[in-house]
N, C-alpha and C positions, 0 to 999 in steps of 0.2 A: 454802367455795371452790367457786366452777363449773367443771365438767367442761365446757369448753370445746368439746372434740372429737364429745363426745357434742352436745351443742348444736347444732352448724354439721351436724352429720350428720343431726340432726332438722330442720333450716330444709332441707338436698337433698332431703331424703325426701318432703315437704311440696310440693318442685316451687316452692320460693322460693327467693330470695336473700336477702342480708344488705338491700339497698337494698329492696325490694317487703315485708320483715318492719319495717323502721322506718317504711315509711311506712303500712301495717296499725296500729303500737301509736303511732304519731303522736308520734314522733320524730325528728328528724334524722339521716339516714344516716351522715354524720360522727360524730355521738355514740353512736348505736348499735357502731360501727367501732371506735371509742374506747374502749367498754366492753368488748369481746370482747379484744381486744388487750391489755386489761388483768387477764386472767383471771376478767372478771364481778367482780370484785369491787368495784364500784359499781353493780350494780345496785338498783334500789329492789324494793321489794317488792309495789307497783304494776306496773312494768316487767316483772319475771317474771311476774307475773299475769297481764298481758297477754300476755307471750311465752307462756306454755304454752297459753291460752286461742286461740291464732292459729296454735300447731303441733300442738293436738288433742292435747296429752300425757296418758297414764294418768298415775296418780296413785304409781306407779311408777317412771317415767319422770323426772317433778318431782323425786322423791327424788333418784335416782341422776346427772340434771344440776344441781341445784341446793343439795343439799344433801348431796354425797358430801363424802369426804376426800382426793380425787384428789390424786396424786403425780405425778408427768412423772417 
């Protein structure tokens, strides 16, 4: 499950948005939009690769948004 929160706090940090990060990993803003909304839980494993590779993530970082056990 994606930590979500962490995610969108890493695209602010970055000095990006949701729209200027999809069209970085060459995706549609709409689907990108679509996947967060849906707690990441479509994304490919391309897509996250590209997502961390475009927000400079440690390898840390990847852990704890992508591959936590987040709860709400």
């Amino acid at each position: 499950m994606v930590n979500i929160n962490k995610l969108k706090g890493k695209i602010v940090e970055q000095g990006l948005t949701v729209e200027r990060l999809a069209n970085i990993i060459n995706i549609d803003k709409s689907t990108l939009y679509r996947k967060i909304s849906n707690s990441g839980e479509t994304f490919t494993i391309k897509e996250a690769d590209l997502i961390c590779k475009a927000l400079k993530l440690t390898f840390s970082e990847v852990n704890d948004i992508f591959f936590s056990q987040y709860v709400a």
